[in-house]
SEBASE-955434 format. One record per residue (C-alpha): residue in one letter; chain; x, y negated, z negated. Coordinates in steps of 0.05 Angstrom, whole numbers. Each point is the difference from the previous one (the first is absolute). Example, Ala and Ser with C-alpha at 12.3 -4.5 7.8 and 13.67 -1.06 7.14 Angstrom:
% residues 2
@res:A	chain:A	x:246	y:90	z:-156
@res:S	chain:A	x:27	y:-69	z:13
% end
This chain:
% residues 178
@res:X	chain:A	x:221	y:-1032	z:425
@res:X	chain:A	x:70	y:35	z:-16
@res:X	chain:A	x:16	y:-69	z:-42
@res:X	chain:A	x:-57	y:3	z:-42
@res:X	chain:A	x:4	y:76	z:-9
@res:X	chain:A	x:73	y:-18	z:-27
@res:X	chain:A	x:-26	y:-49	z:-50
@res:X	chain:A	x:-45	y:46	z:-28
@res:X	chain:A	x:48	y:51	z:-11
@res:X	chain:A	x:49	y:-42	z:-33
@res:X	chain:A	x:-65	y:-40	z:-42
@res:X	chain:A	x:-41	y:67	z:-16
@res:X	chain:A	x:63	y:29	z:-46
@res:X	chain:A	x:19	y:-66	z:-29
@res:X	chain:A	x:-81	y:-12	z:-28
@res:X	chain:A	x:5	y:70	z:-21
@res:X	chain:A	x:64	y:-18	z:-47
@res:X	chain:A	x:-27	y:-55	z:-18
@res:X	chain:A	x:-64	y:37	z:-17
@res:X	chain:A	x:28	y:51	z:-41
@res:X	chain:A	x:57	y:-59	z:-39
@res:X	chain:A	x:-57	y:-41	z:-19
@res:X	chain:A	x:-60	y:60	z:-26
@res:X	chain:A	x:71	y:26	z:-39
@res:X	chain:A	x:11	y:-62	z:-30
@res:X	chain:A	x:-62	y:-14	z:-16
@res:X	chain:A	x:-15	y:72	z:-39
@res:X	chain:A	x:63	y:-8	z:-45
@res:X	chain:A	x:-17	y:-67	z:-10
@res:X	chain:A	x:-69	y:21	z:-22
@res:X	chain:A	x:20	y:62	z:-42
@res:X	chain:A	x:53	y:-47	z:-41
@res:X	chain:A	x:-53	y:-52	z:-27
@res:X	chain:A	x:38	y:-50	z:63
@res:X	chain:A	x:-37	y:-45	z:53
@res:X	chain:A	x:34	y:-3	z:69
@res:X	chain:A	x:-17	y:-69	z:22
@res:X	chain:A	x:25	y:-30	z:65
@res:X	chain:A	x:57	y:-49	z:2
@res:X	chain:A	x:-25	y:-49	z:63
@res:X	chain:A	x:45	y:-10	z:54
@res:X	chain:A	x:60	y:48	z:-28
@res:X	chain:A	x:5	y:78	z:-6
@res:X	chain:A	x:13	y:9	z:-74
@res:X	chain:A	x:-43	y:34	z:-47
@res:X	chain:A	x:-27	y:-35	z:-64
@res:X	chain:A	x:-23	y:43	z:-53
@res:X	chain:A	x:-38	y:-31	z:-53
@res:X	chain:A	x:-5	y:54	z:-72
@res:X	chain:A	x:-43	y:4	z:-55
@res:X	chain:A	x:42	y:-26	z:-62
@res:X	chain:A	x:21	y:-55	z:37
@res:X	chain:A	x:54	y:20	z:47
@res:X	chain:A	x:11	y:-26	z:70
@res:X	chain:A	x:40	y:36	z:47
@res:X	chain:A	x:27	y:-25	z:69
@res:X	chain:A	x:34	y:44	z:48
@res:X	chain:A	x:44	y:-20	z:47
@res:X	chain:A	x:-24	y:21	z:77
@res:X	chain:A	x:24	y:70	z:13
@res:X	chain:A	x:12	y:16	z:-83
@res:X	chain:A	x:-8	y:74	z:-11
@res:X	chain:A	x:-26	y:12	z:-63
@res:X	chain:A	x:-47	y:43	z:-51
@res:X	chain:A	x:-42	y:-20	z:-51
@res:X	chain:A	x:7	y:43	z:-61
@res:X	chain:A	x:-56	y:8	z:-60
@res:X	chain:A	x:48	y:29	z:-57
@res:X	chain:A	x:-50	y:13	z:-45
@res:X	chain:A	x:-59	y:19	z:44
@res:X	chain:A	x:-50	y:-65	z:-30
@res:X	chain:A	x:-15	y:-26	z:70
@res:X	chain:A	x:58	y:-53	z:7
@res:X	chain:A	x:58	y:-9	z:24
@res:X	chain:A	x:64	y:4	z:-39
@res:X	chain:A	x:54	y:16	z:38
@res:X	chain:A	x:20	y:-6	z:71
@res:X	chain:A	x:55	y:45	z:40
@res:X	chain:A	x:28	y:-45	z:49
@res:X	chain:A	x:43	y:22	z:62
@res:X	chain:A	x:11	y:-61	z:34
@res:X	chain:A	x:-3	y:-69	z:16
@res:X	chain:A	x:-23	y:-46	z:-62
@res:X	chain:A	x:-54	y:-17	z:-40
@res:X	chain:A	x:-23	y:-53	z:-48
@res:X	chain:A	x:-35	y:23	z:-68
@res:X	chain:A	x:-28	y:-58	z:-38
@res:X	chain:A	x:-49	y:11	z:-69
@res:X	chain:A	x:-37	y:-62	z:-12
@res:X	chain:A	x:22	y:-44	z:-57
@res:X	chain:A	x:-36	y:30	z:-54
@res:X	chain:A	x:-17	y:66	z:25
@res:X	chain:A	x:23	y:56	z:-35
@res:X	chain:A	x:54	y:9	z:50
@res:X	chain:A	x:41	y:65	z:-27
@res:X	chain:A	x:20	y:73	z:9
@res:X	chain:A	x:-5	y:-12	z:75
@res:X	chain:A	x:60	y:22	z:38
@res:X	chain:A	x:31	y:8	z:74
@res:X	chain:A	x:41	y:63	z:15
@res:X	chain:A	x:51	y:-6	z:54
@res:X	chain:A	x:49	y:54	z:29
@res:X	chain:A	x:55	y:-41	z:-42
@res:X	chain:A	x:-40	y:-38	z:-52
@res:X	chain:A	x:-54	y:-2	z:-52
@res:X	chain:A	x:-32	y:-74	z:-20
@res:X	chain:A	x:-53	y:-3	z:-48
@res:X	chain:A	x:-37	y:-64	z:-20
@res:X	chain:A	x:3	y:-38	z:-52
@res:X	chain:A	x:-64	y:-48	z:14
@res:X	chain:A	x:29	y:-37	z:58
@res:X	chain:A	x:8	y:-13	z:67
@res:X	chain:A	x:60	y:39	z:45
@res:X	chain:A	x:22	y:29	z:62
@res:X	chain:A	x:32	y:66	z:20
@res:X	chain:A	x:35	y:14	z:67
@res:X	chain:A	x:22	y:56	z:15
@res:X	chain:A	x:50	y:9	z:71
@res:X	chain:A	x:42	y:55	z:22
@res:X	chain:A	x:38	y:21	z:-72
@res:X	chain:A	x:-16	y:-61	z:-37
@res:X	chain:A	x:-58	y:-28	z:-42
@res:X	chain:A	x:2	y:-77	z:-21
@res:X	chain:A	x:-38	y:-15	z:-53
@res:X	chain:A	x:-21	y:-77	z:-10
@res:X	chain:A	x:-43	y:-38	z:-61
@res:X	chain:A	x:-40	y:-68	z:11
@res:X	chain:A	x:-32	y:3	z:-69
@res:X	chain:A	x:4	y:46	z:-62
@res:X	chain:A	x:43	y:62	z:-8
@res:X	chain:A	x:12	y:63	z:28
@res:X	chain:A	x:42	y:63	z:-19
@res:X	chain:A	x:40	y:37	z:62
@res:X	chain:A	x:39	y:61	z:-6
@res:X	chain:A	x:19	y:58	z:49
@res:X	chain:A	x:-46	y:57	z:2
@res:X	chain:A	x:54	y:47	z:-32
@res:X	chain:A	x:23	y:-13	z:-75
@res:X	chain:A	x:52	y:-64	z:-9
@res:X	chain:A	x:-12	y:-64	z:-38
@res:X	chain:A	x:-55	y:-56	z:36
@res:X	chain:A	x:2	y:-65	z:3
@res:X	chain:A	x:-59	y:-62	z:-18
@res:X	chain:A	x:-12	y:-55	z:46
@res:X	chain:A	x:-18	y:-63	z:-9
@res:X	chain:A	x:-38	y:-61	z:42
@res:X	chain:A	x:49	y:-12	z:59
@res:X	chain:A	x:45	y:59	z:-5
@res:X	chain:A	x:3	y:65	z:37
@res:X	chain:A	x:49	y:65	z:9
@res:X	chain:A	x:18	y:37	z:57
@res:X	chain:A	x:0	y:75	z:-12
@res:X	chain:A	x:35	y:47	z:52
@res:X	chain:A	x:6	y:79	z:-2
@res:X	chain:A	x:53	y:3	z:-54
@res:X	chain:A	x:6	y:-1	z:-74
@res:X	chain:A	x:45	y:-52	z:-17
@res:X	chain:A	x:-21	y:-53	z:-55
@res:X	chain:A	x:-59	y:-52	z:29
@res:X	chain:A	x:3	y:-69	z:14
@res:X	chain:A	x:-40	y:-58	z:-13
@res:X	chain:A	x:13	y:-67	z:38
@res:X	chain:A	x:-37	y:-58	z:0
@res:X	chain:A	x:-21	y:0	z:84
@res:X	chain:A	x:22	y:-60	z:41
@res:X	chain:A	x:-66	y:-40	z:25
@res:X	chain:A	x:11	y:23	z:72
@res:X	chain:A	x:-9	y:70	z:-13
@res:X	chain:A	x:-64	y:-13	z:-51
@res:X	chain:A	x:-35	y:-36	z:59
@res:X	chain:A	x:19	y:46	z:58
@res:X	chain:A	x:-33	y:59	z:-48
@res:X	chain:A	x:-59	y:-39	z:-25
@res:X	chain:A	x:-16	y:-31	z:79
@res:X	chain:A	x:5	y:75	z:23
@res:X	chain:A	x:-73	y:4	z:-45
@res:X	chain:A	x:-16	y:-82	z:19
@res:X	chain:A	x:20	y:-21	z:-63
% end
């Protein structure tokens, strides 16, 4: 009897977390024009948009989605940490969409990208398209191509673009089972 009472104390809490993760998901998701659907078998979050846009978070991404100019859909996203992957499907209108990070500000340029965001840094990757990152404060941006990213930390010294070595693309794209 005292074993069972200790599983349901340590159960009750966690469905309660759960509980109140998934209803708060699922209202943001609902105010900014989004559909949370289920990912089988995993724990991250894909987000499907009107105009288009797919998001995938990674498991245990914090994250806001942000309606800009109050018409029902998302535009923008504030993300805190971990990584996710933005893609606008070929043809879609695919712009003015951006992801704010404590060190960096990506906006899309019709495309498909992923932002990462760890302690001080954000990492900024393209597969296809474009896509213009800059620090939040003023200083010059830079544009990113298919296959190369930039790695912006808390400073203001001059960005860089590199073209990523294949190991790195696929340990970021498996991390959303790409």
């Amino acid at each position: 009897m005292v074993l069972i009472a200790r599983i349901l104390r340590g159960i009750v809490p966690a469905l309660f977390v759960f509980a109140l993760c998934a209803s708060s998901a699922l209202a943001q998701s609902n105010a900014s024009g989004c559909a949370l659907q289920p990912v089988g078998g995993t724990s991250r979050q894909l987000l499907r948009c009107q105009g288009g846009l797919t998001i995938i978070a990674e498991a245990g991404a914090r994250y806001t989605l942000v309606d800009r100019n109050r018409d029902g859909k998302a535009d923008a996203a504030r993300l805190q940490s971990k990584a996710m992957l933005l893609d606008f499907a070929t043809g879609s209108a695919g712009t003015g969409f951006q992801v704010s990070t404590p060190q960096a500000i990506a906006a899309v340029r019709g495309t498909k990208w992923a932002v990462d965001v760890t302690a001080g840094k954000t990492s900024v990757f393209v597969v296809r398209g474009q896509v213009a990152v800059r620090r939040p404060v003023a200083g010059p941006g830079v544009l990113l191509g298919p296959g190369e990213g930039v790695d912006v930390d808390q400073g203001s010294g001059a960005l860089t673009v590199k073209r990523w070595p294949r190991a790195r693309v696929s340990a970021l794209m498996a991390r959303f089972g790409q």
